[in-house]
N, C-alpha and C positions, 0 to 999 in steps of 0.2 A: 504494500500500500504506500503511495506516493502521494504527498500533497505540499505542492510548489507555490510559492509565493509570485503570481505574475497576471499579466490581465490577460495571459494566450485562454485558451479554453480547453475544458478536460478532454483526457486522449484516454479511451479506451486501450485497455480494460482496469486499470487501476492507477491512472494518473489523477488527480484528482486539483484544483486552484485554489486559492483566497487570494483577497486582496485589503488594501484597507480602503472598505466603501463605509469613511466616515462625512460625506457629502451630506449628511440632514443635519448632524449638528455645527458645519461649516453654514450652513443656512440659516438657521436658525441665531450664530453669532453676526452675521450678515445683516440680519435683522434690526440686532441691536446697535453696530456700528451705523445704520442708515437713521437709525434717533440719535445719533449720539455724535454724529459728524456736523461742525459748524460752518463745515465750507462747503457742504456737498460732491467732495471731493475724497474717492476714499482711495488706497493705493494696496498694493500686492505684490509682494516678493518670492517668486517662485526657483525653484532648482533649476528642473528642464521640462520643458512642455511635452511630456509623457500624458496617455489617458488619467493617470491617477491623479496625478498634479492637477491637471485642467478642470478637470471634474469639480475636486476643492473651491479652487478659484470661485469657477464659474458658478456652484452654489453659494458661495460669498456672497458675488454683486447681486444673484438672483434675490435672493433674502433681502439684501440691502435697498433694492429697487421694489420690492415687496410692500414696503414701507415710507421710501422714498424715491420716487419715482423719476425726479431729477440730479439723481447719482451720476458722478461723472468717473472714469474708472481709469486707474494709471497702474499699467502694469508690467514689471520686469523678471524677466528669468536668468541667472545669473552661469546659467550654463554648467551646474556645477550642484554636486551634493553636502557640501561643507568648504564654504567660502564667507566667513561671518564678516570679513573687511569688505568683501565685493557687495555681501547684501547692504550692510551700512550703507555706504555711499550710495546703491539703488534707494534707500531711504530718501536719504540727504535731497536725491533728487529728485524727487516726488513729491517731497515736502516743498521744495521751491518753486514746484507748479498748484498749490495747492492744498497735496492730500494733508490732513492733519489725522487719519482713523489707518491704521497697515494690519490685513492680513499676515502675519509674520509665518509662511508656510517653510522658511529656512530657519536657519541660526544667526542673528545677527541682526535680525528687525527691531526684536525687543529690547537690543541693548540701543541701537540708535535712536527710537521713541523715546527710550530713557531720555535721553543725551536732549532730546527736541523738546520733551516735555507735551509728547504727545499718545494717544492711546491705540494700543496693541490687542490685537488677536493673535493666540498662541496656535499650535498645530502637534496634532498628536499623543500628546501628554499634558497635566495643568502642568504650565509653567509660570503661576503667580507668583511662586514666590520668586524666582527671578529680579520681578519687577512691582512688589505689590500695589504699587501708584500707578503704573502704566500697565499690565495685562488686563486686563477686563473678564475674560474666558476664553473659551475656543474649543474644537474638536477634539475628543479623546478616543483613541482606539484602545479597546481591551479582546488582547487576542484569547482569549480563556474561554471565551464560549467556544471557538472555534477549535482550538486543542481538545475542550473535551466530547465536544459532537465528533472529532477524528477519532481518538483512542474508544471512545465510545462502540462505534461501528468495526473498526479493526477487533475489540476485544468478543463483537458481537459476532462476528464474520459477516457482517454486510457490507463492506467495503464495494463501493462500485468509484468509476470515474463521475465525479460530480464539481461543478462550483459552489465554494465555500460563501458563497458573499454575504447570502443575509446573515449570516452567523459572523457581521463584520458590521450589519445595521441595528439600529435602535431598538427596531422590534427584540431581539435575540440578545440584547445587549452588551454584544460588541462594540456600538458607538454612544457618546454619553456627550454631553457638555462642561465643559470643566469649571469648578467651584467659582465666583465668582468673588472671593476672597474679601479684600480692603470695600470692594464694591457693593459687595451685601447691603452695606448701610446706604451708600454715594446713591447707587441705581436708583431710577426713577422708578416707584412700584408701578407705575402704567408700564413700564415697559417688561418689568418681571411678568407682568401675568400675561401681556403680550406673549411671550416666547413662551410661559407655562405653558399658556391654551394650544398653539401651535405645538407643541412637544407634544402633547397628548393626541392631538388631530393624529398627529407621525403615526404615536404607539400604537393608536385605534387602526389604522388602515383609512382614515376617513382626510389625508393630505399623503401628496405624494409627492417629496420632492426632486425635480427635472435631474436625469442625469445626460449631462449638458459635457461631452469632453473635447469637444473644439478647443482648438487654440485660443486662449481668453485672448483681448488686445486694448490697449489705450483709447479713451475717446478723447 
């Protein structure tokens, strides 16, 4: 039993995929950066414009424009999967076209928002405490549901070729929102229960959000 971490698709008879399709709770932070940006100007710091990458993004601004409709979107990929000086400076520059709100989908966004005195979405993990004045939240993958629906079926002997993904979404709770730390108290409650009620729309089956892997781009 094989189960490989990629966006190809399962290969018979026992290759099996995941991915991290944390694309609801990227939207859902999306959301809240579209109340919470004073320029209408939000910005995005990516790796490499890979499906997985895109996808993020692109539920980002979707969230964001969800809520604010005249979102204007600045977006860089730094060509690169750990380059925290190259993301900075995509900051730097973004911020001097406007953005003041950065998806931070690398390493090196949250430390430049620091530096600006501007607010941060993290990716993948919380990373408040980084920055407890500038992360706000962000998409959290927990691969644990996924491990144990694997060993689960391997121990079961049902093993077939399958994709892992929803065991990568909210519903199966793979993907979560991360704690929203310092900002508990700051947050406007209209916007918490904002994103409540939509979080539960998710887990009900009763909102669906777009997965969108186009190359995001600047407006």
């Amino acid at each position: 039993a094989f189960l490989f971490g990629s966006g190809l698709k399962p290969q018979p008879p026992n290759l099996s995929v995941f991915d991290n399709w944390i694309h609801e709770p990227a939207y859902l932070s999306g959301m809240i950066a579209g109340k919470l940006t004073k320029t209408n100007c939000i910005g995005a710091v990516g790796g490499y414009s890979v499906p997985e990458v895109n996808r993020l993004v692109n539920a980002f601004f979707a969230g964001a424009r969800s809520v604010n409709p005249g979102i204007r979107r600045k977006v860089v990929f730094i060509n690169s999967w750990f380059d925290p000086p190259k993301a900075k400076e995509a900051v730097f520059a973004q911020a001097a076209l406007g953005a003041d709100v950065f998806f931070g989908e690398r390493y090196g966004v949250i430390e430049a928002c620091r530096e600006k005195g501007l607010l941060a979405f993290s990716n993948m993990q919380p990373q408040g405490p980084l920055a407890p004045d500038t992360v706000v939240t962000g998409p959290v993958w927990d691969m644990w549901p996924t491990v144990r629906e694997a060993v689960g079926l391997v121990r079961g002997g049902a093993w077939i070729a399958q994709d892992f993904a929803e065991w990568s979404m909210m519903r199966k709770g793979g993907a979560s929102l991360a704690p929203y730390g310092r900002f508990e108290e700051t947050l406007d409650p209209e916007i918490r229960s904002m994103v409540a009620a939509r979080r539960e729309e998710i887990l009900e089956g009763r909102f669906v959000v777009p997965v969108d892997e186009t190359v995001p781009s600047s407006d």
